[in-house]
C-alpha positions in Angstrom: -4.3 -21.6 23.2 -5.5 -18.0 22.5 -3.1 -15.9 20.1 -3.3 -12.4 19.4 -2.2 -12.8 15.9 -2.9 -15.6 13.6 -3.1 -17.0 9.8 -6.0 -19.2 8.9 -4.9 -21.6 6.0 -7.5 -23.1 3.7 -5.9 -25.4 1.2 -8.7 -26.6 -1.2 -8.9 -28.1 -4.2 -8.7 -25.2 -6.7 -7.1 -22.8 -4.4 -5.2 -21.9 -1.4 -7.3 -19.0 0.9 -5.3 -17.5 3.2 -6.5 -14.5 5.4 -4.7 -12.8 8.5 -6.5 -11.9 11.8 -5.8 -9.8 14.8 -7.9 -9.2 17.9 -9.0 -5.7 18.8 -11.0 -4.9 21.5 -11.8 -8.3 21.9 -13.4 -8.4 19.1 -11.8 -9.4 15.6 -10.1 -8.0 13.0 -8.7 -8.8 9.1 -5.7 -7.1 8.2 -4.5 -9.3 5.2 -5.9 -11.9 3.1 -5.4 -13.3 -0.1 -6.7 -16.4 -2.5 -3.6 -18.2 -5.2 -5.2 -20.5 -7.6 -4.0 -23.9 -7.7 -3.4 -24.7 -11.3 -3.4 -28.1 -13.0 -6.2 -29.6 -13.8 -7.5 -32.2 -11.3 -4.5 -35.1 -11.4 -4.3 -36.1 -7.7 -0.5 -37.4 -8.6 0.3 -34.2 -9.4 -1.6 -32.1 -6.6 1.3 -31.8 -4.0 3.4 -30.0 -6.9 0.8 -27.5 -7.5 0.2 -26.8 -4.0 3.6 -26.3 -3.3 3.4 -23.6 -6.0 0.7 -22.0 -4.7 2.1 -21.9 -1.6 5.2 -20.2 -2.4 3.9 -17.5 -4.2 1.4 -16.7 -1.3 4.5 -17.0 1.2 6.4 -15.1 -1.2 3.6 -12.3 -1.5 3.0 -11.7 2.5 5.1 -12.4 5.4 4.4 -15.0 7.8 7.6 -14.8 10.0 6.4 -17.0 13.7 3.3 -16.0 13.3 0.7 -19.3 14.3 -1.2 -20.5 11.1 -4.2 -22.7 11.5 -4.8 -25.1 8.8 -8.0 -27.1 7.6 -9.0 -30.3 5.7 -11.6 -31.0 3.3 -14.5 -32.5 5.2 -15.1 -35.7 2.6 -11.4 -36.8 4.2 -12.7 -37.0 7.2 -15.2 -39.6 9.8 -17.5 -38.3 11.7 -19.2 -40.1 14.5 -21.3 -39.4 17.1 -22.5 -41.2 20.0 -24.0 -40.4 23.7 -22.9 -40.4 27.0 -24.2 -42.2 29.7 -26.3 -40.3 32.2 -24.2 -39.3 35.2 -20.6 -39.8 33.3 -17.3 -37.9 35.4 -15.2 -35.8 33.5 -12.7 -37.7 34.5 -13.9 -40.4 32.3 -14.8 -39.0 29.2 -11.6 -39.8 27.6 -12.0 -43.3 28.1 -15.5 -43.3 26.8 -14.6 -41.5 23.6 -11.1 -44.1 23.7 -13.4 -47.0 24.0 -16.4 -45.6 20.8 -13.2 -44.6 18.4 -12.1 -48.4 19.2 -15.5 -49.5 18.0 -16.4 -46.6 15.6 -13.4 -46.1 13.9 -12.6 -48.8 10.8 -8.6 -48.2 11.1 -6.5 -48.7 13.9 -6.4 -45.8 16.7 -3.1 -45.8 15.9 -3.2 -44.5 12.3 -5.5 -41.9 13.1 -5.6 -38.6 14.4 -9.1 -37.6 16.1 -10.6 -35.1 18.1 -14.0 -34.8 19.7 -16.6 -31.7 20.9 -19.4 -32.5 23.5 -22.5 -31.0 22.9 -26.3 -31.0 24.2 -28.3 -33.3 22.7 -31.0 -31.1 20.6 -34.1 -33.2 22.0 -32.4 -32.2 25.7 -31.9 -36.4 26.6 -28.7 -36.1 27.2 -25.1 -35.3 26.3 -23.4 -36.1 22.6 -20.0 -36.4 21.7 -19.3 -35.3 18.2 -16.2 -37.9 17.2 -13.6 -36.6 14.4 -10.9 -38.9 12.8 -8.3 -38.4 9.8 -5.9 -40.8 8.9 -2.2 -40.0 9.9 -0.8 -39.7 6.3 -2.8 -36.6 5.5 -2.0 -34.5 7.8 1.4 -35.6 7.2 1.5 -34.8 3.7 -0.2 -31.3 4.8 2.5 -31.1 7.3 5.3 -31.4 4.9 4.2 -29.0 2.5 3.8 -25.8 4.9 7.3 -27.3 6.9 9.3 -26.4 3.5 8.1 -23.2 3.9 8.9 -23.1 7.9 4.8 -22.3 8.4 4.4 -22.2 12.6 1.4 -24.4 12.4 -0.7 -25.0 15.6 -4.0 -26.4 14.7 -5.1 -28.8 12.2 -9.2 -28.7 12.1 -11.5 -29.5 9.6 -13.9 -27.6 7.0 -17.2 -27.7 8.4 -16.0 -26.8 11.9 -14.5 -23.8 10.5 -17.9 -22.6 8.8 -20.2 -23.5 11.9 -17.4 -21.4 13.8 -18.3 -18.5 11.2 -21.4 -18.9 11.3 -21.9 -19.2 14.8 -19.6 -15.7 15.4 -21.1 -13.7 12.9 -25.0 -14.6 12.8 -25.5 -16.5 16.0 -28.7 -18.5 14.7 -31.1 -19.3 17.0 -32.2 -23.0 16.2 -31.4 -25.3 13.8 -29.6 -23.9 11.0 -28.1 -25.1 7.8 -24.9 -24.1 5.8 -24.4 -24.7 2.6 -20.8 -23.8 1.0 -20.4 -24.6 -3.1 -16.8 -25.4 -3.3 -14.6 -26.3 -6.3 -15.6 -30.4 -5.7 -17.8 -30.4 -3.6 -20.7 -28.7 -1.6 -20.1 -28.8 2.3 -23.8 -29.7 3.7 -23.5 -28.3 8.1 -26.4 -28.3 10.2 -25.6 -26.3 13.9 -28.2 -26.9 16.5 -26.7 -25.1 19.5 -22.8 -26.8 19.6 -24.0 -30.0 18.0 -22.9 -30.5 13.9 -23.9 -32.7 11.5 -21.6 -32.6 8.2 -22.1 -34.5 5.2 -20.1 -33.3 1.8 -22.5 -33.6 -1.6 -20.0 -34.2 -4.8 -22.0 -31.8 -7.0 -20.6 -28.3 -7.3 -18.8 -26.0 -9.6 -16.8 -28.5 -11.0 -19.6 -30.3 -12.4 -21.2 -26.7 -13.8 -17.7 -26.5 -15.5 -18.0 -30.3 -17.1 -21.2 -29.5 -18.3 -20.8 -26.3 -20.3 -17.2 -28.2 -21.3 -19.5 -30.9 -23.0 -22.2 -29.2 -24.3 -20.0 -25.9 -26.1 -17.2 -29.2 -27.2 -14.8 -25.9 -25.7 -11.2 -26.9 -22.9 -12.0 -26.4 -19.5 -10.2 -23.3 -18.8 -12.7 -22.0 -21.4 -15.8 -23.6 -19.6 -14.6 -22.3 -16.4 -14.5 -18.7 -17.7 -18.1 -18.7 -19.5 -19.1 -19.8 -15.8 -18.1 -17.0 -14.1 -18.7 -14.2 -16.8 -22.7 -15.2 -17.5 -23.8 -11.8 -17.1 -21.6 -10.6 -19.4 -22.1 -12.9 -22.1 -25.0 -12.7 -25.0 -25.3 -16.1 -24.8 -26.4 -16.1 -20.8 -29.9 -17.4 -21.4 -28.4 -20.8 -23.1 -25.4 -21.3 -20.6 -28.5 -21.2 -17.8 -30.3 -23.2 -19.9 -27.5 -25.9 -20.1 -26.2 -25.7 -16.3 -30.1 -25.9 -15.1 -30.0 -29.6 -14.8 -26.9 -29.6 -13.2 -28.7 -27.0 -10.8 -31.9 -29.5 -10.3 -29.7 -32.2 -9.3 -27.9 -30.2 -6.5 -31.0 -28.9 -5.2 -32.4 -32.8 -5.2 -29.0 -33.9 -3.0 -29.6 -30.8 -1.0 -33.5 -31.8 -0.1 -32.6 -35.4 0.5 -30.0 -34.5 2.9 -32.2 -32.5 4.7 -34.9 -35.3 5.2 -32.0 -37.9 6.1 -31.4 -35.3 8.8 -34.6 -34.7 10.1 -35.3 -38.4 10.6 -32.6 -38.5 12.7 -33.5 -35.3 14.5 -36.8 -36.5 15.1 -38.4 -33.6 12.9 -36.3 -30.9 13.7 -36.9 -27.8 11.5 -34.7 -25.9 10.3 -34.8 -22.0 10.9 -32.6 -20.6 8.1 -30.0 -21.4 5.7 -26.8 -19.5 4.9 -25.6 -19.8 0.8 -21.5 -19.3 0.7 -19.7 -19.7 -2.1 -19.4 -18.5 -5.9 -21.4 -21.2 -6.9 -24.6 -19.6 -5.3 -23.7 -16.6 -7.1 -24.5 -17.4 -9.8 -27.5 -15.8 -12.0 -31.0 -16.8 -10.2 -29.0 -19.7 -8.7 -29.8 -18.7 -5.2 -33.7 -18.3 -6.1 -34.1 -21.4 -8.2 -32.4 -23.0 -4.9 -34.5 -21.3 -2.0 -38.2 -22.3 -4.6 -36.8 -25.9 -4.9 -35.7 -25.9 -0.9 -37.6 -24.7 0.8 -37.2 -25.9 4.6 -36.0 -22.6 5.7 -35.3 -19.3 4.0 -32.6 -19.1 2.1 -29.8 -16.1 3.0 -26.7 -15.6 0.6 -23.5 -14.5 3.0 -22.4 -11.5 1.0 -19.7 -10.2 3.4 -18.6 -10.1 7.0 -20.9 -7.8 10.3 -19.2 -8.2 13.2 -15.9 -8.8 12.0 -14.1 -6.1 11.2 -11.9 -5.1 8.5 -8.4 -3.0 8.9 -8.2 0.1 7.2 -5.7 -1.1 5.0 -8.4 -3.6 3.2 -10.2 -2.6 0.3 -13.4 -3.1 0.9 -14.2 -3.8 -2.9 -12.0 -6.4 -3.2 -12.5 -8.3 -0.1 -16.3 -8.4 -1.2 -15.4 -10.3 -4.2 -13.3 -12.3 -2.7 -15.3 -13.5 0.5 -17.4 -15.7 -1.0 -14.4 -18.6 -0.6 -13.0 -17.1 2.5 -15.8 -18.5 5.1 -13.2 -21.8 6.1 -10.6 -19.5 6.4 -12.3 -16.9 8.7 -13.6 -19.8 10.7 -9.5 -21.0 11.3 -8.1 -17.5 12.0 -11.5 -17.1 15.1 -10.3 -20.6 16.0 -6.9 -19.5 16.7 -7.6 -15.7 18.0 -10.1 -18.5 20.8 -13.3 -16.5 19.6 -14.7 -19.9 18.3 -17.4 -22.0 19.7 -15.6 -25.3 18.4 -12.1 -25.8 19.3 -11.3 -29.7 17.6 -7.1 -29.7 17.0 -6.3 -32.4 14.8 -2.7 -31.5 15.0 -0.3 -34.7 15.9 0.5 -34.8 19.5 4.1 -34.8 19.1 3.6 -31.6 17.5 1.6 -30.3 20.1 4.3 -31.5 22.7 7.2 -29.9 20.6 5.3 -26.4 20.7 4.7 -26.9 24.7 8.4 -27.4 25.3 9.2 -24.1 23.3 6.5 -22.4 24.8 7.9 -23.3 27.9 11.7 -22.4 27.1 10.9 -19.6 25.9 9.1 -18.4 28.9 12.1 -20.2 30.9 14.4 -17.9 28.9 12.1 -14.8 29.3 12.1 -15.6 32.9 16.0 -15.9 33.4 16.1 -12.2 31.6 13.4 -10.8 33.3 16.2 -12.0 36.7 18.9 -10.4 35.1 17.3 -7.6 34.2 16.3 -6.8 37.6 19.1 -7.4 38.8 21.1 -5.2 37.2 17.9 -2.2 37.4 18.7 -3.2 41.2 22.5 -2.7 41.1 22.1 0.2 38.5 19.7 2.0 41.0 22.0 1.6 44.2 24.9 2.6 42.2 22.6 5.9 41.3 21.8 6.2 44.9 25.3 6.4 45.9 26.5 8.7 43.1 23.5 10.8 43.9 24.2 11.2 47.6 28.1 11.9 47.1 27.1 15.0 44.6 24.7 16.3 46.9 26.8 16.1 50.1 29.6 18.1 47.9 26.4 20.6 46.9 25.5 20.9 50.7 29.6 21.4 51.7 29.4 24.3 48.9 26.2 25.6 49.9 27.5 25.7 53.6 30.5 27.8 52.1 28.2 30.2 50.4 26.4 31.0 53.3 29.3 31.8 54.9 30.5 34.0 52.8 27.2 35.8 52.1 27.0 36.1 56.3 29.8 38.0 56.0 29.4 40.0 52.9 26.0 41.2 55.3 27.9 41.7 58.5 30.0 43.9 56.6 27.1 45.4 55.1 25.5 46.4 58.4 28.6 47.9 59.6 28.3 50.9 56.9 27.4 53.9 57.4 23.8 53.7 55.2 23.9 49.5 54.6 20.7 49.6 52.4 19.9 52.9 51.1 22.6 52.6 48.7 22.0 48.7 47.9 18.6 49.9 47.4 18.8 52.4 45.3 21.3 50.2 42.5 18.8 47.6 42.4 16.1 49.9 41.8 18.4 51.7 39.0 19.1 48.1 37.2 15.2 46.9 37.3 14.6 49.5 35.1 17.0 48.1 32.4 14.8 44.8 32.0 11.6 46.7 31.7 13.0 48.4 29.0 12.5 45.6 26.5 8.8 46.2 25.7 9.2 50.0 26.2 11.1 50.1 23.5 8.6 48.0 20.9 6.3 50.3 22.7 7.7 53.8 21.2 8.5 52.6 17.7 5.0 51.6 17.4 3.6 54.8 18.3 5.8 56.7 16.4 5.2 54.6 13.3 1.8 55.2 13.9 2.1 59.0 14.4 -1.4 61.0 13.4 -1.4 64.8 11.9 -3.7 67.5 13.4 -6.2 65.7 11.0 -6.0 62.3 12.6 -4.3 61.4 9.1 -1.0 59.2 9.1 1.6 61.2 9.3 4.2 59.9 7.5 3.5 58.3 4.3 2.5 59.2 0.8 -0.7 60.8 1.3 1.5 63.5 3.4 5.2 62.7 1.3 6.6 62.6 4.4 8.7 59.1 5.2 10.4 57.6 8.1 13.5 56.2 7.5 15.3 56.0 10.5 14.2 55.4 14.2 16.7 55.0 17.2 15.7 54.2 21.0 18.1 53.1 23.7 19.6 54.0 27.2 23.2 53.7 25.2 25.4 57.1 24.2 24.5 56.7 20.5 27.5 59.1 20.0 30.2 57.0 21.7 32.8 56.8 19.2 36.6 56.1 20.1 36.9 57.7 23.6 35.5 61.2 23.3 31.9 62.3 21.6 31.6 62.8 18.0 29.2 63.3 15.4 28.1 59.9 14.0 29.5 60.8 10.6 32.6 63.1 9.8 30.6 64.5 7.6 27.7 66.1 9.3 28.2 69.0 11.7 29.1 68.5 15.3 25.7 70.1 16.5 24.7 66.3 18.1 27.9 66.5 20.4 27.6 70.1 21.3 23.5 69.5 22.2 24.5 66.4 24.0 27.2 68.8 26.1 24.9 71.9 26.3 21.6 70.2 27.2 21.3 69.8 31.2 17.6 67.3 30.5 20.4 64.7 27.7 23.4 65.2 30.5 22.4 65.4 33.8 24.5 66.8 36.2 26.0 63.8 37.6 25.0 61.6 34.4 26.7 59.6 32.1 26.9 62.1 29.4 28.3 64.6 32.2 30.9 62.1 33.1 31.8 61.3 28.9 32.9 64.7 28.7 34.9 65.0 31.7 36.8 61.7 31.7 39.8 61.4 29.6 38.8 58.0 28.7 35.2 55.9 28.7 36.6 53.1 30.5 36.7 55.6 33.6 33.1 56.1 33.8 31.3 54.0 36.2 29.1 50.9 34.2 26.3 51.1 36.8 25.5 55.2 35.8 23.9 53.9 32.4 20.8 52.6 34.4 20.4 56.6 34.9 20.3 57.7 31.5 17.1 58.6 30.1 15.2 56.9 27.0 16.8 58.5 24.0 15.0 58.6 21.0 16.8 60.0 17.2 13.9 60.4 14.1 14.9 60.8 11.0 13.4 60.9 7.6 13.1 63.0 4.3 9.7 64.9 2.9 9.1 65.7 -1.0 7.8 69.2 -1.3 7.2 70.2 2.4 9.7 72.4 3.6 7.1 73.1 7.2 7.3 69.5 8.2 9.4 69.8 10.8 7.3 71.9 13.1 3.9 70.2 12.3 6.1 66.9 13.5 7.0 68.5 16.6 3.9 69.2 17.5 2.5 65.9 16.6 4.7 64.5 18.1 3.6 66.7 21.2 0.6 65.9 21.0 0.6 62.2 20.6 3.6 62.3 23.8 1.4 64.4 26.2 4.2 65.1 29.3 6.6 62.0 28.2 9.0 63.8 25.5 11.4 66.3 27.2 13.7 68.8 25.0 12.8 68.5 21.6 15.6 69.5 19.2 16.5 69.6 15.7 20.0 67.6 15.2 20.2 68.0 11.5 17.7 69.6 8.9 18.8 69.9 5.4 17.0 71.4 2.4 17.3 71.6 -1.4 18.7 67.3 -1.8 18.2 65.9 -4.8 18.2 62.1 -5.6 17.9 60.4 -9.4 15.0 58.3 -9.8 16.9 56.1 -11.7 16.4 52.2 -10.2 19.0 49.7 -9.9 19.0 46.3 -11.4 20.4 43.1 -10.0 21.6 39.7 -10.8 20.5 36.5 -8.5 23.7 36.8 -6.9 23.6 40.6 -5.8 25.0 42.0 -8.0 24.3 44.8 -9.9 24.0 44.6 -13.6 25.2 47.0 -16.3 22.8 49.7 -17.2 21.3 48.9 -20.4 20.3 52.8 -20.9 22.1 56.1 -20.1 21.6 57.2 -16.5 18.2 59.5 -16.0 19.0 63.1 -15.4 15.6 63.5 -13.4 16.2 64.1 -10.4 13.5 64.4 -7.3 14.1 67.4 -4.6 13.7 66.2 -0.9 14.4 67.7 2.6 16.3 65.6 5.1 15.0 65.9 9.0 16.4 65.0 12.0 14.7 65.2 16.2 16.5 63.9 19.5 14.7 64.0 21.9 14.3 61.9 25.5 11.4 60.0 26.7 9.8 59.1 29.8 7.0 56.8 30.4 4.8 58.1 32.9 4.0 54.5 34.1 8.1 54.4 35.4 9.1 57.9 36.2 13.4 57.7 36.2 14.8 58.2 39.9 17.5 60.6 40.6 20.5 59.8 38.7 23.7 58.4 41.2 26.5 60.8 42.5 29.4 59.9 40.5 32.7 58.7 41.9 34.9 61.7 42.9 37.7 63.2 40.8 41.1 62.0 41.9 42.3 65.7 43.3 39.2 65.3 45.9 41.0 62.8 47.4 44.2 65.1 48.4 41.8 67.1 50.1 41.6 64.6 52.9 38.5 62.2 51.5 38.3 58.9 51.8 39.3 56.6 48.8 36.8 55.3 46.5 33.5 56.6 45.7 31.9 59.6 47.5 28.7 59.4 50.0 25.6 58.5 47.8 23.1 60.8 47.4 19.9 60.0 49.2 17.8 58.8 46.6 14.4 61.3 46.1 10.9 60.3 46.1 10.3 62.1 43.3 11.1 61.8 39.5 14.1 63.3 37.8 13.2 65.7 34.7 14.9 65.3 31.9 
């Protein structure tokens, strides 16, 4: 069975290699890994201690939660047998073929054993091979055990060479016969792959015996031989260490060629095409070339890192290169359990495999009976919707009935009037004027900000010493104070209210203005008459040294406001102020802080200005303003109640 995220567990004999895989794109993926040491020594009493160590600090180190793992066993524990089918064989009865060789084959009873096989083409094309695999029951209970203390899900059980033809086969895809050879801690693992068959043998010279022999010949532990081993470069002494581990070398390279003609007499001559070095073994200085010069049936490749399969970002690249050489075995488990590997053997114990069926099935039985609920409660959920749904809308459709009603007779009563639109008319084209006002506004303080001289200079600013300090624009009485007009401040003149009073363009003879002075109290005056008043605009600001500003702003302003400015007029224009120039300090908080020196008695003269005037876009020329309501007395006369006949509103735009 395919998973889409899996562990692949290599327990050797000096280390445990772990590495996690994913599938992306169909292709896969590495997003952990790691390697813990098995320490010890080599006591085979003592080895399920130390790889019980070693496997709690990796499953202390990385999280494993129900993820599968896929475990492997050393190939030298394992038989391999292989034997042909007979031409025309069923399917069907392949089992009992493979039942009836293991039977022969096999020197324990079935039994005791747990086996596996892969067919395969037989390389001279006469037929079709069955590649037989069998491993006694005890080991891969003991296995079992170890990874059960740590609750490992364990789903396949395989062994080592499968796993590096599975690499192999994923990554290079050789075309012919082609040999691996892995350098372990015991052992080197000897694979040939020709197409799906396999031939594994295991030669007992690796780098355990480099180890013995720099142990003997230096008279130094172990521990110490093992780290002269894998820091040659480094050491002064390099050219003896080779020296010493060169016979060791020869001897390897003498297994490896006789292994290689044992083959090839039972290939009947088959050559091989190339040869893949993994391991740290090869790695070793010139080990790979003495190797390929002594070997030299094909040409020799040393696997430096992974192609095809890709690494997650969250790898470092550096590290994982160091590491790989040992990884190959475990690579080879985690494609075997994404199913991206050629050979699929299981060595896992049937019972096992039953008890993760049953799961697998009661969990989808479980899924299954939530998946029911689930719909049916989206089902009941979605009819309860329904019916909520449609008793809001019928109580939306009863009040949109009512509405219609009652705008049927709002417009019945409407076309009874005297003038039933005219008037309508002319409020709604008073109030549209209000929203358009928003970017008029923004519209006049930039130009006025940006005010030019007759020089096309900036008119207020230093060059001129002339400073704006305050701008006001709106359709509101900015004199509305209590219920009658008055100045802004008691203390300036009352010049603003008696322009506002005396100016017909800032009144208006039926305007709101008009109707401020006349009514005894501003709640009197009808809302819907401020849509009439024109854009009122109030400039102030000072000048240093320019007592002619004022007029030179006029006609700037003039000039910059061709036919849109009516009634320009001077609300307030002092001369002969004085300020100090005498700066204030403050705390963080806002307040001011003590003055550290007397006050400064210099003091700067300034002139104050002040201009009112309206404004009046050409783009939205103002309509003529709305009769007012009557007085009260106009009633006794014999008028109707309420608010006079409208004026018929004029084509043509009110002056201000």
């Amino acid at each position: 069975m395919a998973h889409s995220t899996v562990w692949g567990l290599d327990i050797g004999n000096s280390a445990v290699k772990a590495v996690k895989m994913v599938t992306a794109g169909g292709e896969a993926v590495i997003v952990d890994f790691d390697i813990i040491d098995i320490y010890g020594g080599d006591e085979e009493s003592e080895r399920a201690v130390r790889v019980q160590a070693a496997l709690r600090t990796l499953t202390t180190n990385h999280e494993f939660g129900n993820d599968p793992v896929y475990l492997s066993l050393p190939g030298d524990l394992c038989l391999f047998k292989e034997f042909q089918l007979p031409p025309g064989t069923s399917e069907a009865k392949v089992n009992d073929l493979v039942q009836y060789e293991a039977k022969q084959q096999i020197p324990f009873p079935l039994e005791q054993v747990e086996m596996g096989w892969e067919r395969y083409d037989e390389p001279s094309g006469t037929g079709i091979g069955v590649e037989l695999i069998a491993v006694r029951k005890t080991i891969i209970q003991e296995i079992l055990q170890l990874t059960d203390q740590f609750n490992l899900n364990v789903q396949g059980i395989t062994v080592a060479p499968m796993s590096l033809f599975n690499f192999v086969y994923y990554e290079f895809k050789p075309q012919g016969p082609a040999l691996i050879l892995d350098a372990g801690y015991k052992g080197t693992d000897f694979v040939v792959m020709h197409g799906r068959h396999i031939y594994s043998r295991t030669i007992p010279i690796a780098g355990r015996e480099i180890t013995r022999a720099l142990e003997n010949k230096f008279k130094v532990p172990f521990e110490k031989a093992e780290d002269l081993k894998k820091n040659i470069e480094q050491s002064k002494q390099a050219d003896k260490i080779l020296g010493v581990i060169e016979p060791t070398l020869r001897q390897l390279s003498a297994e490896i060629q006789r292994t290689i003609g044992f083959y090839k007499s039972r290939a009947r001559g088959a050559k091989l095409a190339q040869c893949y070095l993994l391991g740290h073994t090869f790695r070793l200085p010139r080990m790979a070339e003495n190797l390929a010069k002594q070997v030299r049936e094909a040409p020799c490749s040393l696997v430096e890192g992974v192609n095809k399969i890709q690494l997650d970002r969250v790898i470092n690249p550096g590290v994982f290169a160091n590491e790989f050489p040992t990884m190959a075995v475990a690579i080879g488990l985690g494609l075997q359990g994404l199913g991206l590997s050629e050979l699929r053997v299981n060595l896992l114990p049937q019972e096992r495999k039953t008890e993760i069926a049953v799961g697998q099935k009661k969990i989808w039985g479980i899924l299954s009976a939530a998946a029911i609920l689930v719909a049916l409660g989206m089902s009941w959920s979605h009819a309860n919707r329904e019916r909520e749904q449609l008793a809001e809308a019928k109580k939306e459709a009863e009040a949109q009935a009512e509405s219609v009603k009652e705008f049927e007779g709002k417009l019945n009563e409407a076309l009874k009037s005297p003038e039933p639109l005219a008037g309508l008319e002319a409020r709604v084209h008073r109030l549209s004027r209000i929203a358009r006002d928003r970017g008029r506004m923004v519209q006049i303080f930039d130009r006025i900000s940006g005010l030019k001289d007759a020089a096309g200079q900036p008119f207020f600013g230093p060059a001129k010493k002339a400073f704006l300090t305050n701008l006001y624009v709106s359709r509101e009485p900015f004199t509305l104070g209590g219920e009658e007009l008055k100045a802004i401040e008691d203390r300036f003149t009352n010049n603003r209210k008696d322009l506002v009073k005396n100016s017909q363009n800032f009144a208006g003879a039926n305007g709101l203005y008009a109707q401020l002075a006349k009514a005894a109290n501003v709640r009197d005056v009808d809302p819907e008459l401020r849509a009439d008043i024109p854009i009122l605009v109030v400039l102030s600001g000072e000048t240093h040294g320019m007592q002619d500003v004022l007029p030179e702003l006029v006609q700037a302003l003039k000039t910059a406001f061709p036919d849109e400015i009516k009634d320009v007029r001077q609300d307030l224009y002092k001369r002969d102020l004085k300020y100090r120039e005498q700066p204030v300090e403050y705390d963080w908080d806002g307040r001011a802080l003590p003055e550290k020196a007397p006050r400064s008695e210099n003091q700067v003269p300034f002139t104050a200005f002040h201009l009112i005037f309206t404004w009046s876009p050409k783009d939205d020329p103002d309509i003529a303003p709305a009769v007012a309501k009557a007085p009260p007395a106009a009633a006794k006369t014999g008028a109707k109640t309420g608010a006079s006949k409208p004026a018929p509103a004029k084509k043509t735009a009110a002056k201000h």
